[in-house]
C-alpha angles and dihedrals in degrees: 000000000000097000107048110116141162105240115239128182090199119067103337134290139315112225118229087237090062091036102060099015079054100051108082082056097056090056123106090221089060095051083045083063099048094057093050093060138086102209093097118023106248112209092171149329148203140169152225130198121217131186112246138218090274093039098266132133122251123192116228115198133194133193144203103220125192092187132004118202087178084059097033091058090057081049083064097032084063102039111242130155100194112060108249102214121053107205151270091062124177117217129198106219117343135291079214089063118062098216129052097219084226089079094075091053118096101186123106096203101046091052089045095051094049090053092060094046089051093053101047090053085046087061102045080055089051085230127194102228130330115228127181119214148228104355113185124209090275138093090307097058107048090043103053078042099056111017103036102017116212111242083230148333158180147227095232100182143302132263113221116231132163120182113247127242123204101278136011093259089056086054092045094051081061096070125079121267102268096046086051093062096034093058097048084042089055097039097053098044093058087046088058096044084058099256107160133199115247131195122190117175122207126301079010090071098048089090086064105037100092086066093043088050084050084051091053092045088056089063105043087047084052088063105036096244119125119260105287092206149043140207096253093044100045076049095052086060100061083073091065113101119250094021122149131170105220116203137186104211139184137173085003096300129108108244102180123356135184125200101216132167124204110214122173105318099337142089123209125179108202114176127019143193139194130179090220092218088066105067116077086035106050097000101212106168093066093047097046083051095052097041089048094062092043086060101048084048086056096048094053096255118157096197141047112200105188097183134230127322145022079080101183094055084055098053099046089051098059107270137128142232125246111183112230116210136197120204119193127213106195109214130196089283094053123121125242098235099042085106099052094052093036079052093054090041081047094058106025081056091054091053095043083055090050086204 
């Protein structure tokens, strides 16, 4: 699954993975959601297109931000006291997406470009900083990294992918022998306790999404980050094409849920929920996992994405790790001491991952 890329006789290659995991991201309905939500305060936006590695058009957003939870809870993952980021801050793509659509580009000059562009406007908005967001190993990366250096930046975290077979026992065959026997184990005890598989499509899914948003804030409050999500913006979502909202559901409640959204052959599986007490007695996580790649098998995906966080499950379930990096331009209203404190996120972040 590693070595699948897209040939390129420019700066390098685009990988499969970054390709159709990244695609949802590069569209223009997704950053129509963004800007209809609440979870980060949007000052102001604009955006640039850029020609990707098949000839397509991505659509690369940017947006003036006055606050970021998504930013402030790796603030907490990484255990600083003094907010790392003064706003307003411009951001080039989202933190609430888990690919820059820069990254299926593999033109210098067009992400170069798109980095000056990005900047100029940075500075009409006197902004505080620009940062581009979640730069995956690819063209992008190494770019940005050798031809226009980030002033900083920071491995904020990593998004979760396999590759899919051709059924859920063959995925299931992938993983090592305890997690085999784990995952039927598990499957099969929830299926016994009378868990069941829910799909709930789009507008069909707003009714339930106040006990799905409960189940998020679980397990933000498990790990002592603030709720990533509100009501408008999990309900912003159900306009995206290709959103459902996936439960595993018992005695009419909602044990674990996923927001996830198919979008051309991938899967990717963008917000998540659990009720803790539930889950050595109905063990819905690992159900709702399973299911969930039956289904994107089913619909012809290629691709899960499982998105960032709860690292060891992951791992144990088959999926990889893509590193996820931040860089940092600093601009005239920057701060002198943003790169020290992007360096110590950097490297308090790193040891929270553990990889």
């Amino acid at each position: 699954m590693f070595d699948q890329c897209i040939e390129s006789d420019a700066v390098g290659v685009v990988s499969d993975a970054a390709m159709s995991c990244g695609a949802l991201f590069a569209t223009e309905r997704w950053h129509e959601f963004l800007i209809c939500t609440t979870a980060d305060d949007i000052l102001d936006h604009r955006s640039f297109h850029v020609e990707d590695a098949v000839g397509e058009t991505s659509f690369v957003p940017l947006y003036l931000l006055s606050e970021s939870v998504y930013w402030r809870a790796c603030e907490g993952e990484a255990k600083l006291a003094e907010g790392v980021l003064r706003y307003p801050v411009a951001v080039l793509s989202s933190l609430y997406s888990f690919s820059n659509p820069l990254n299926r580009c593999n033109s210098a000059d067009s992400i170069l470009r798109v980095l000056d562009q990005a900047l100029a406007v940075a500075e009409d908005w006197s902004a505080q900083a620009l940062l581009v967001t979640n730069l995956e190993p690819g063209p992008a990366l190494s770019v940005l990294r050798d031809r226009q250096p980030p002033d900083s930046e920071v491995r904020l975290d990593a998004t979760c992918r396999a590759s899919l077979p051709e059924s859920l026992e063959d995925y299931i065959g992938t993983l090592s022998k305890s997690g085999r026997s784990d995952m039927r184990r598990r499957h099969r005890r929830a299926s016994e306790a009378g868990v069941k598989f829910v799909q709930r499509w789009g507008a069909d899914a707003i009714d339930h999404l106040p006990r799905f948003l409960e189940l998020t804030e679980q397990v933000a409050s498990n790990h002592e980050n603030p709720p990533l999500y509100d009501l408008a913006t999990l309900a912003a979502a159900t306009a995206v094409p290709g959103m459902v909202l996936l439960t595993a559901e018992a005695d009419g409640r909602i044990l674990a849920g996923s927001i996830t959204f198919i979008h051309k052959d991938s899967c990717l599986v963008w917000s998540a929920g659990v009720h803790y007490p539930a889950l050595n007695t109905h063990h819905p996580y690992v159900f709702l996992f399973a299911e969930t790649v039956e289904l994107a098998i089913s619909l012809g995906c290629r691709w899960i994405d499982y998105g960032r966080s709860t690292y060891e499950f992951k791992r144990r379930h088959g999926l990889y790790f893509t590193d996820l990096h931040t860089f940092a331009y600093n601009t005239a209203k920057t701060d002198d001491s943003l790169n020290s404190r992007m360096r110590q996120m950097n490297e308090r972040l790193s040891a929270f991952m553990g990889f």
